[in-house]
Steps between C-alpha positions, in 0.01 A plus 500: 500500500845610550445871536235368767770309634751780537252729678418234736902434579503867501225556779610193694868710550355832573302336720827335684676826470260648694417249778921513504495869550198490781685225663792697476301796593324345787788314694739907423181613728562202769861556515418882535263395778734251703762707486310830619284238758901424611638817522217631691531241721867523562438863584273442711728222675767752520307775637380264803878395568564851488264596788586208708883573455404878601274348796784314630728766489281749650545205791852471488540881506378521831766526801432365806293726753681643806469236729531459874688198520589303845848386570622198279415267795160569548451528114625138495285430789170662387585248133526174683167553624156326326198725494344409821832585744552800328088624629640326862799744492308789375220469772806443743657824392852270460482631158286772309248482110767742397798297563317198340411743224780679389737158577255306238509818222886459490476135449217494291679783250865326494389165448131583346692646166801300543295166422196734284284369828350832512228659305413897643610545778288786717748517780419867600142448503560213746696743696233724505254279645669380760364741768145353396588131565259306705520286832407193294636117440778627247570811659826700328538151246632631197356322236568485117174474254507314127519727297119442367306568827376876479632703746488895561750727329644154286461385153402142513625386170479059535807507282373713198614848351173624481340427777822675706416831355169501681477613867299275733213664625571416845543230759367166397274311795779315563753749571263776722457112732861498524561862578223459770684226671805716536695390162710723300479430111868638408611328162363336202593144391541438117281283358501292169377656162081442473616270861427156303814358567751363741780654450505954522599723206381820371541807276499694803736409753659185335589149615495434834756301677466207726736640805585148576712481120430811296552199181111379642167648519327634836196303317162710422320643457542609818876483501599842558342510847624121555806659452517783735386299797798218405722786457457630863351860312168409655358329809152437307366503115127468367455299134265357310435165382263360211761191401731535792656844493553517881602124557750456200721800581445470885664098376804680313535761718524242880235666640135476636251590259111478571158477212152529712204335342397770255168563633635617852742818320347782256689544158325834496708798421773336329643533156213624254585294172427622115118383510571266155759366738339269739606180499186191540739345763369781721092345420636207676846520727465786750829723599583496849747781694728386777770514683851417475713506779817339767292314688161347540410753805526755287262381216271455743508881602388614157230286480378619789506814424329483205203227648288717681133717421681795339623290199157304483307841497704639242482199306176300542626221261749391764367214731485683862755241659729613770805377601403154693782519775355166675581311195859629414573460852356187532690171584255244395632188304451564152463279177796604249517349102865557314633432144836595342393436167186612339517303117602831334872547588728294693695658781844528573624287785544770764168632459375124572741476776341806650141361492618206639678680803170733524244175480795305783446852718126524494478088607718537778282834575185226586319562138389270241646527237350352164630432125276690259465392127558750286374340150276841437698742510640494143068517381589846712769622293296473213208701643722762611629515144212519309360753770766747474516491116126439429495819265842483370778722559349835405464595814850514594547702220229718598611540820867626345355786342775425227764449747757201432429226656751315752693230367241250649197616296708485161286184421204761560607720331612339196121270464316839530703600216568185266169278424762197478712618805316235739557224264842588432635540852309202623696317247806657602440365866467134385768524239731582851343274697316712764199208448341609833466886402390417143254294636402783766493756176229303364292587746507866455215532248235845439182360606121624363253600809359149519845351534588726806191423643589135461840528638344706839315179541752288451724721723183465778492130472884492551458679855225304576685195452846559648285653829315174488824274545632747752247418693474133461893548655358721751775768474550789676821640308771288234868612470634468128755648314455857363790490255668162418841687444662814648498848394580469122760698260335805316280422218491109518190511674294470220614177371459416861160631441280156668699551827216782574246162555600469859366893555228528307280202602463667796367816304241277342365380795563830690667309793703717709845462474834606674884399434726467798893461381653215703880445413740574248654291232784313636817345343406217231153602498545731176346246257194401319512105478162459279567379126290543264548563115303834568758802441366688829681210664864682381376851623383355862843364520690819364307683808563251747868579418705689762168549713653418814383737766200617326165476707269173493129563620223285534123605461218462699133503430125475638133534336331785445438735814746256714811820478522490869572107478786539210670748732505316777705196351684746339575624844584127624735464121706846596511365902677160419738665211549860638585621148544819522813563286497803273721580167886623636481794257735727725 
């Protein structure tokens, strides 16, 4: 019995001596793996900062072209003009495309890389082209293009390393419309990394700068071309916007930014993502291109130009619409709904005070004007959410190629990595009292094919029902906020992060959609008056600090197909206000 005993005891250790040695054995191999998984991945990180530092330089290497520059009157001229007096003066022969030209590609390279406004910058081929320019609605514009929209001899990169190394394989539909109407595509505007955010920073060309207060952002992702056109480096810009990438940096920036309904632009021949990259958002929220600009006229212009049988026979998914001049001309009374707070985030006082001056300037204007509830919108935040991360975060990833992400897709970046990332940083949000945001995070959930499918329905029904009490109100447009603060500081937009409700409804229901800067903010209107226990409250108020003379904008908005109508209050907004300020960068 005891020798039987002692060879049991005897087995039972061997035995634990060897699960201890394959445990030991086993985790030696994990650690092995991590840390080769790791350093592959930092090598891979710092090869792709390497060949965006080297892109950028390759930029900054460049000297300006020989240029035939008019005297320092006429340059200062030829820059107070908006897009449409500069074709007047041009078809006048008071001033010539080259003088517009080369006057723009000395702005546009001073200020473009002194605010990292600028992506490439293909000054010589704009040169080169000028002799072919067209007798057309933007004849001799210079024009800059976000950096995502292919165009010949570029490298349309959408904020990523990868993607910059590739050379466009020509002009995009977009662009060849443009050149046809007599614009010239001279300069490049940065755009934010993967362009999913509202604020613009890359491994390319860097952080952009608001020229307003180089402390803020120009917005995004759209901001570098915001940017430019604040900065005086460009009469005209074209950007895209999926969550309001034209709108919010045409807000920060004071100037006049315009998304079409979807269906009436192409998003052909734009930046080709990584095809594991594709984001389910796209299933269900279409992109849209527009313009951003000085003035309404000018908007107008490039819509044009792109709205005619050319652009529907090279794209048969567009709806054949063209330009209905009766109705943006038109002075019949119309029906007008407002709100300055939409249940998601409370605005600061000025931006109330300027929807109250816009709704006061529209009454006295003969319309009706009408209070609209706005009880569904936060039901559209969550759809948004869950749409845009309805398979996770891989896909950012994906998209990076290995590429470190910008400081706003950490989160990303860290729950593709960590199984217990999500639970820890939504913890982290409540344990700092960012309630809204946690409660936001929540929604951002991997779904299985028959919960997407569910959510496109429920995402159908929401349109279905918001157009439904439109009607019963009998709109034809509603002013709201499109930002309930001013242009923030760098990197605090993302605990700012439910601000982005007031542009993105819009995208849900593609309803067309154009910001039109009104005022600036004024002496004792620097504050944000809402309490809450919620710690955004502290960071609205922080960026409401020393904001006085900073832009103010209000945003305008129609159902689908109804562009023409949006422009034309815009039209009647910019008349009354005559906001036409831009940033004193000089």
């Amino acid at each position: 019995m005891a020798i039987r005993n002692r060879i049991k005891a005897y087995v039972i250790e061997n035995i634990k001596e060897q699960i201890k040695y394959g445990v030991m054995v086993i985790s030696g191999v994990y650690l092995v793996y991590r840390t080769g998984k790791y350093t592959v991945q930092r090598y891979k990180a710092r090869s792709m900062r390497l060949k965006g530092a080297q892109k950028n330089t390759q930029k900054l290497s460049k000297v300006l072209p020989i240029l035939n520059l008019p005297d320092e009157s006429k340059k200062k001229y030829i820059l107070s003009l908006k897009a449409f007096e500069i074709v007047k003066d041009i078809e006048s022969e008071k001033i010539t495309a080259e003088e517009v030209l080369h006057t723009y590609i000395e702005r546009a390279y001073t200020l473009g890389r002194k605010f990292k406004l600028s992506a490439e910058e293909p000054f010589e081929d704009a040169i080169s082209r000028l002799a072919e320019v067209t007798n057309g609605p933007l004849k001799g514009v210079p024009i800059s293009i976000k950096d995502e929209i292919f165009q010949e001899s570029c490298h349309s990169s959408g904020g990523v390393v990868w993607l910059s190394q590739t050379t466009d394989p020509g002009d995009s539909i977009l662009i060849s419309q443009l050149r046809k109407s007599g614009a010239i595509p001279f300069v490049r505007g940065n755009a934010m990394q993967l362009m999913m955010w509202f604020e613009t920073i890359n491994n390319i060309y860097g952080r952009a700068e608001n020229p307003w207060d180089p402390k803020r952002t120009p917005g995004g992702s759209s901001g570098g071309d915001a940017g430019l056109v604040a900065a005086g480096a460009t009469p005209l810009a074209i950007g895209s916007d999926i969550a309001g990438s034209i709108r919010i940096p045409a807000a920060f920036c004071g100037i006049y930014g315009f998304k079409p309904s979807s269906k009436r632009i192409t998003s052909a021949e734009c930046v080709g993502t990584h095809p594991k990259s594709i984001t389910p958002l796209e299933l269900v929220v279409k992109a849209s291109y527009g313009p951003l600009g000085r003035c309404v006229e000018d908007l107008v212009l490039v819509v044009k130009s792109w709205w005619d049988e050319a652009l529907w026979q090279r794209d048969n998914m567009v709806v054949p619409l063209s330009f209905n001049n009766s109705e943006y001309e038109s002075t019949k009374r119309l029906k007008i709904g407002y709100f300055d707070y939409n249940n998601v985030f409370e605005c600061a006082g000025v931006v109330k005070k300027a929807i109250r001056s816009t709704v006061a300037a529209l009454s006295q204007a003969g319309h009706e004007l009408i209070p609209m509830r706005t009880d569904m919108v936060p039901k559209a935040v969550e759809l948004f959410i869950r749409a845009t991360y309805a398979i996770g975060n891989s896909f950012m990833m994906e998209e990076l190629q290995g590429e470190d992400p910008a400081w706003t897709y950490k989160k990303a970046y860290y729950e593709n990595r960590l199984f217990f990332a999500e639970k820890l940083i939504k913890a982290y949000k409540k344990l700092t009292g960012y309630k809204i945001l946690a409660r936001h995070m929540s929604f951002a959930k991997k779904l299985t094919y028959q919960e997407f499918c569910i959510l496109a329905q429920e995402i159908n029904d929401f349109k279905y029902e918001f157009n439904k009490y439109w009607q019963s109100l009998k709109l034809d447009v509603a002013i709201c906020p499109i930002w309930p603060l001013v242009a923030p500081y760098h990197e605090t937009t993302v605990k700012l992060a439910h601000a982005f409700s007031y542009s993105l409804l819009w995208n849900l229901l593609d309803f067309p959609a154009g910001v039109v800067p009104i005022k600036k903010v004024e002496k004792g209107e620097n504050r944000y008056e809402y309490f809450s226990t919620d710690s955004f409250v502290k960071v609205a108020q922080e960026n409401m600090k020393n904001s006085e003379g900073l832009p103010v904008c209000v945003q305008v908005v129609g159902s689908t197909y109804q562009d023409e109508k949006v422009l034309r209050v815009m039209k009647i907004i910019q008349d009354h206000f005559g906001f036409h300020e831009l940033a004193k960068v000089d």
